[in-house]
Each structure stands twice: as structure tokens, then as C-alpha cells.
C-alpha positions in Angstrom: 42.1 38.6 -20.2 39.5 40.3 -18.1 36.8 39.1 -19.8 38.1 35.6 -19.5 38.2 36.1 -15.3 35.0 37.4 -15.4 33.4 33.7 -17.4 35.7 31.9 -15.3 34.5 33.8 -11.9 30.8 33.4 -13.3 31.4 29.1 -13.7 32.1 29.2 -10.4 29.4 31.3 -9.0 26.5 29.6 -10.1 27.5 26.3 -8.8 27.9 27.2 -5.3 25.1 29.1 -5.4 22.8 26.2 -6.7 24.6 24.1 -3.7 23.5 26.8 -1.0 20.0 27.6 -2.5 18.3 24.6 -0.8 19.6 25.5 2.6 17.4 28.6 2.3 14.5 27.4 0.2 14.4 24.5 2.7 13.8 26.3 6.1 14.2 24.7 9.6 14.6 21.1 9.3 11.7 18.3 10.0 13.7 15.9 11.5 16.8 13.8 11.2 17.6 10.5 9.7 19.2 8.5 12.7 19.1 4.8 10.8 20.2 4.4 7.3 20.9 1.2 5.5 19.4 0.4 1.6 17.5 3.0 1.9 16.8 6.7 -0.3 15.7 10.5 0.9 14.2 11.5 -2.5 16.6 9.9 -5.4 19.9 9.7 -3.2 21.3 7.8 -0.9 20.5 7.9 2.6 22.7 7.7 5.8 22.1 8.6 9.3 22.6 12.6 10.1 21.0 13.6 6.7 18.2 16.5 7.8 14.7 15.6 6.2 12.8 18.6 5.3 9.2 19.4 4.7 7.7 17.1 1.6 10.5 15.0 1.0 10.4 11.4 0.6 12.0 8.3 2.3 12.0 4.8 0.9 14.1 1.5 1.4 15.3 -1.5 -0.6 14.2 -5.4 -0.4 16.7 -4.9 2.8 16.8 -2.1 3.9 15.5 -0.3 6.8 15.6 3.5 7.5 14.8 6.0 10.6 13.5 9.5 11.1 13.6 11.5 14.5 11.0 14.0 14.4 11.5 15.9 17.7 10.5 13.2 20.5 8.7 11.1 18.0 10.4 8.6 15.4 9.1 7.0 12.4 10.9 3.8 10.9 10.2 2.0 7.6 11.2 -1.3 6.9 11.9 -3.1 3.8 10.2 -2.0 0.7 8.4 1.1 2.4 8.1 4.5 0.9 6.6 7.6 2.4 6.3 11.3 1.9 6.6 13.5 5.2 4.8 16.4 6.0 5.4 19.0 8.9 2.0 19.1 10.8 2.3 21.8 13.5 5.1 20.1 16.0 4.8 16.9 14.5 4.5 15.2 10.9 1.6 13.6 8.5 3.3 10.8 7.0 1.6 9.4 3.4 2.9 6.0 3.1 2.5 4.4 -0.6 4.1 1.3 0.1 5.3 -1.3 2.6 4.8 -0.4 6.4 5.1 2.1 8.9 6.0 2.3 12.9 5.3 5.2 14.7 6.0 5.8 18.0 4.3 9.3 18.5 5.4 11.9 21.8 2.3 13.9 22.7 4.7 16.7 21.9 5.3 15.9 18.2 2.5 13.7 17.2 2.4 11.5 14.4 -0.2 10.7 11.7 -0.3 8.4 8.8 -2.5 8.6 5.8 -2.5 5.2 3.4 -4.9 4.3 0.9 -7.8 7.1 1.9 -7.7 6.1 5.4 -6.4 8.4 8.2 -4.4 7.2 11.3 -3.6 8.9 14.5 -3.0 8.5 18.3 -6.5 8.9 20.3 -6.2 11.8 22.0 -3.5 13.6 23.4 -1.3 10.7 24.4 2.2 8.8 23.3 1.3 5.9 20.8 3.0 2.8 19.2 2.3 1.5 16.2 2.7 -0.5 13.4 0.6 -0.1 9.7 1.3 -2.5 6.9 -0.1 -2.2 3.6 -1.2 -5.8 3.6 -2.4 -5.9 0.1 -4.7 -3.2 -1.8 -7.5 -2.2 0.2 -6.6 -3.8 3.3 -5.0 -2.7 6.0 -2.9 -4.4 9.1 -2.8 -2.2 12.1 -1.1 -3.0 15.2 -1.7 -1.1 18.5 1.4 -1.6 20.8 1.2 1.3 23.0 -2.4 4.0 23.6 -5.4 3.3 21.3 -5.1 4.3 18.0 -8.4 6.4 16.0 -9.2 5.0 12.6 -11.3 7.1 10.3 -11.9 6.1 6.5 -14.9 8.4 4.5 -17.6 8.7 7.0 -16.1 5.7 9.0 -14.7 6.5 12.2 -13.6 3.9 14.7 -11.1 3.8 17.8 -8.7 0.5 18.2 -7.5 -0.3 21.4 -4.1 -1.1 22.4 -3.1 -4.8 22.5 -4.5 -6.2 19.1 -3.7 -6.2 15.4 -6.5 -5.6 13.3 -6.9 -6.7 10.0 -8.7 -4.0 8.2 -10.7 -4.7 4.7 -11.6 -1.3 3.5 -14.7 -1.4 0.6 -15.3 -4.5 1.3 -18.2 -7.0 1.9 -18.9 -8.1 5.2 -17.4 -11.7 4.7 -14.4 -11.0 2.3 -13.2 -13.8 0.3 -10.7 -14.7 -1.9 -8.2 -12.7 0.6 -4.6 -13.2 1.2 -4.0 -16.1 3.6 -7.6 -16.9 3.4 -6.8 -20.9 4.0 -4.6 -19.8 7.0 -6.6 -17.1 8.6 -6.7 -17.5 12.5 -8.7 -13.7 12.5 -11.3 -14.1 15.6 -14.7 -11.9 13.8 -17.4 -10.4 15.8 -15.7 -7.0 15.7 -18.6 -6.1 13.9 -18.3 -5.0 10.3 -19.6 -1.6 8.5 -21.3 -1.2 5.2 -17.6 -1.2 3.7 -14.8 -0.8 6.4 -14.8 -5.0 7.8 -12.5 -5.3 10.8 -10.9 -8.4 12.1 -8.7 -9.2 15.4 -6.0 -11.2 14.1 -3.4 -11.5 17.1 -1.9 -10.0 20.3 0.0 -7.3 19.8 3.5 -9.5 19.8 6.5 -8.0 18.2 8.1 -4.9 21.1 9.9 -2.5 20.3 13.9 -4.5 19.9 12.9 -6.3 16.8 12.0 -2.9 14.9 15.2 -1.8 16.4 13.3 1.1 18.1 14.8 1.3 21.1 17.8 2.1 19.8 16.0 5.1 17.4 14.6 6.3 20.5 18.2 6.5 22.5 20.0 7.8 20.0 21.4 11.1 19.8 24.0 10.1 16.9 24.4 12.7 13.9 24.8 16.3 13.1 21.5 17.9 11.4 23.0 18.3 7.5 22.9 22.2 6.8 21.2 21.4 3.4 19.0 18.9 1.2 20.7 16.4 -0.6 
């Protein structure tokens, strides 16, 4: 009989502690989901209040949208987005693998993206907005809304001013062709071009921050941080 207390007692030892392990293997917290809706941390389900730790990853459905407080700063992905988060002194180093990005980074927590070998980040010490799509492999759609953004890809290094979109055609000739849109381009050239980074204007910097839902990301105090990883 005491043996079988002692299996029983064991059963329900290890479970708990596999439940409270993350809580301590996780340390402090990177931020805070404060939007959740189609949308994953890691494998599971997402929903505002979940705490997002160092190296996880966030992605959404064909619908779905999701948003992470990090400090003063917020990241949001929109439909069919994925990105892995990593804690960068007070602020993050987001590498996103799919879909788009917007960032509004505080000069307190500052934000920086990597996607496909290129590195985004505010210029200087200064709040930014932002929007990067992954237009299509290899090229790039960056939109500064807010501070001038620094662009460096290899030995390419380039600083794009608030107020534009930029189409961005990484390894590519000077005059790409047989691009997305290419019959319905309305780019304006004479950015100048490198030996393989080509940069466009495409548009004003249009969409603010309502339609991304931002706004509300950036008011919202909603959520406890969860003690543990999903």
C-alpha cells in the first residue's frame, strides 16, 4: 500500500513540475501579446495577455492578425506573417520569414527587423513607424511613416526617409523585369540603383496608424503577463 502512494505521489509530481519548468527556464518576459485573433505563439493558440519570451515565434492565419507590446514599442503582423523575436538589450530583433511587419519603435525599446539578409532599423536614436512586406522573394516593400529608417544589405548601406514606400529589389539588375505588377507599376526611378540593391519610390506613405489597428496596441493596457510559456 505504501509503495502504491509513493507511484501515485510520483504521477503527480512530474507533471506539475514539467508545467512550472518553463516559468524558470523562461526568465523575465519579452513582452506581451495585447491582440490575438487566427493567430499562434509557437504551435498553440494565441490570445491577448499570453507573455512572449526570448526566441519564440508568432505567426497568423489567411485572417488573422496578432500584437506584441515590447515595453513602449509594439510589433503587429498581419495576415500570413510569421516571425521569431529576439530580446536585443531593451528592445527586440525581430526575423520575419513571411508576410509583413509594423513596427512602431520607442527610442527606449527599439526595434529591428531582419528579412531575407537585409537589416532594418530606426536611424538613430529616435521613435520610428514602419511597415516591411515581403513583397515577393528578393524584394522588399518598405514603408517609412514616422523617422527615417537605415537599410543595410551585405556591404549596402542606405538611409530612407520618412514619407515614401520604397520598393526594394535586392540582387537585382538595375532595370528588373519580369517583376510582380510589372504592367501596373506607377514606381517613380531615379533613386539611383546599386550594383545589386535597385530602389524604387512607389507611393506616399498612405495607410496611418487606425487601419493597422495601432492605435489601439499602443493605448492598451489590457492583459495580465502569463507566469509561463504556453
Amino acid at each position: 500500500m505504501r509503495a502504491l502512494r509513493g507511484v501515485l505521489a510520483l504521477s503527480l509530481c512530474v507533471p506539475l513540475c514539467a508545467y512550472n519548468l518553463p516559468l524558470y527556464a523562461g526568465g523575465k518576459p519579452l513582452g506581451i501579446l495585447t491582440l490575438a485573433y487566427g493567430a499562434h505563439l509557437n504551435s498553440s493558440d494565441a490570445f491577448a495577455g499570453l507573455s512572449v519570451f526570448d526566441g519564440e515565434r508568432v505567426s497568423t492565419d489567411p485572417s488573422g492578425k496578432i500584437g506584441v507590446r515590447i515595453g513602449a514599442s509594439v510589433i503587429t503582423l498581419v495576415e500570413r506573417s510569421g516571425a521569431t523575436l529576439q530580446r536585443t538589450g531593451g528592445g527586440a530583433h525581430v526575423d520575419l520569414d513571411a508576410g509583413s511587419v509594423y513596427l512602431w519603435s520607442a527610442e527606449s525599446n527599439p526595434l529591428e527587423v531582419h528579412v531575407e539578409g537585409a537589416l532594418l532599423r530606426p536611424h538613430g536614436a529616435h521613435q520610428m513607424q514602419a511597415q516591411i512586406e515581403m513583397f515577393a522573394p528578393k524584394i522588399l516593400q518598405i514603408t517609412a511613416r514616422q523617422g527615417s529608417v537605415d537599410f543595410s544589405y551585405g556591404r549596402e548601406f542606405r538611409v530612407l526617409p520618412e514619407g515614401q514606400t520604397y520598393r526594394i529589389y535586392l540582387e537585382s539588375e538595375d532595370d528588373p523585369r519580369g517583376t510582380p505588377d510589372a504592367g501596373n507599376d506607377t514606381r517613380k526611378p531615379g533613386m539611383s540603383t546599386g550594383a545589386k540593391v535597385a530602389y524604387f519610390i512607389v507611393a506616399g506613405a498612405g495607410t496611418g496608424l487606425a487601419a493597422w489597428g495601432i492605435h489601439d496596441l499602443i493605448q492598451s493596457n489590457n492583459g495580465v503577463e502569463s507566469p509561463a510559456k504556453p
